[in-house]
N, C-alpha and C positions, 0 to 999 in steps of 0.2 A: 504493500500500500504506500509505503515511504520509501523512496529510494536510499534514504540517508539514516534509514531505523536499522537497528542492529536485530531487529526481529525476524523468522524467517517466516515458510509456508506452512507449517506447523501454528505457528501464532496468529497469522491471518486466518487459518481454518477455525480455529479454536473462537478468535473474536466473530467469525461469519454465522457458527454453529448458536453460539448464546444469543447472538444479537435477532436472529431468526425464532430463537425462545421466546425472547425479551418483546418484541413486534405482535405475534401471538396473544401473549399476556395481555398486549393493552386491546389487541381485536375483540379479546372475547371477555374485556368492559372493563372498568376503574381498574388503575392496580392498588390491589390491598397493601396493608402495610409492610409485611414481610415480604412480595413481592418485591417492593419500590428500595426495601433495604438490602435485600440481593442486586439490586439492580445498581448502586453504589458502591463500584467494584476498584475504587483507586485505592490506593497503599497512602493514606491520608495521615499526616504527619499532625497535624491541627483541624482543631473543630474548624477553622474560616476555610479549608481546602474541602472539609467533609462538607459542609453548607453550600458553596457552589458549585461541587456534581450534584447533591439534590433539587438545587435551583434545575441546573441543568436537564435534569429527568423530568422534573415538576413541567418546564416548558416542554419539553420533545412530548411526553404525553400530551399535553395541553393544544399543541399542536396537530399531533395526528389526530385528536379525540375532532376538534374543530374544522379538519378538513373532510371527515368523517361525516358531519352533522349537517353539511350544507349542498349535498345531493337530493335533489328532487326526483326524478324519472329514475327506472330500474338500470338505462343501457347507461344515464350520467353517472348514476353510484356505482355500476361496475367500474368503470374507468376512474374516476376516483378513487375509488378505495383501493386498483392497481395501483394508481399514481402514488396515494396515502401512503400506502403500504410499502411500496419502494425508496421513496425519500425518507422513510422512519429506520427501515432498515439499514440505507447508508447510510444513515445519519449515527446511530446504534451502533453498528461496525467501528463507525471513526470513532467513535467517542470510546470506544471500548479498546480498540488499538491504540489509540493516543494514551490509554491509560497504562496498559500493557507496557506501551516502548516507555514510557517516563518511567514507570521501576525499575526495568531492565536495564537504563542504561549504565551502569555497574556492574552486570554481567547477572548472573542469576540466583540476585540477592536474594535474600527473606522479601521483599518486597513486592519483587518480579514471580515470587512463589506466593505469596497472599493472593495477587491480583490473579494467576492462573487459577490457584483452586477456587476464586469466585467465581470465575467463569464457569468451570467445571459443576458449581452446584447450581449454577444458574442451567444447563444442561441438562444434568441429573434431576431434576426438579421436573425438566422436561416440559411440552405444551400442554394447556389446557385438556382437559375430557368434556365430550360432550355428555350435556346432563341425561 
């Protein structure tokens, strides 16, 4: 994703995989609370770094949820919520790889290992079931 990240295709799959979870969660309504605290996946040194990636998440939901809301016709809401659905998930990805390569870049600190295994339960955790 960066040319200049010391992450490889391993780290890209890993961010592509959760952030494809994460896109899911908000499709199938609000994200609950333990949802949105899995979904705060940096190696955050201070509450002021931990406060805006929730800002962050706060808005990307807020965002998909509202481009979501404003289809009228069935053919408009398909394509929209393809549209939705694809800018939340690049959006997800980066935010999720930028988090990834900031720990990392010391090599494969505790840090760069916190942020993997949150990815990992965000995975594990898996998509929605239908009711």
């Amino acid at each position: 994703m960066n040319e200049y990240s010391a992450l490889g295709s391993a780290d890209e799959k890993l961010t592509q995989e959760a952030a494809g979870v994460a896109v899911s969660w908000a499709l199938a309504g609000e994200l609950t609370h333990q949802q949105s605290d899995q979904l705060i996946v940096g190696d955050h040194l201070s509450s002021h770094s931990w406060m805006g990636e929730a800002d962050w998440l706060h808005r990307w939901e807020r965002n998909l949820r509202d481009a979501l809301a404003n289809a009228t016709d069935s053919e408009e809401r398909r394509q929209l919520v393809a549209a939705a659905t694809d800018t939340a998930l690049r959006a997800m990805q980066s935010h999720m790889y930028f988090e990834l390569d900031q720990a990392g870049w010391l090599g494969p600190d505790p840090g760069y290992q916190r942020v993997c295994a949150s990815l990992h339960r965000i995975i594990a955790t898996g998509h929605p079931t239908a009711p």
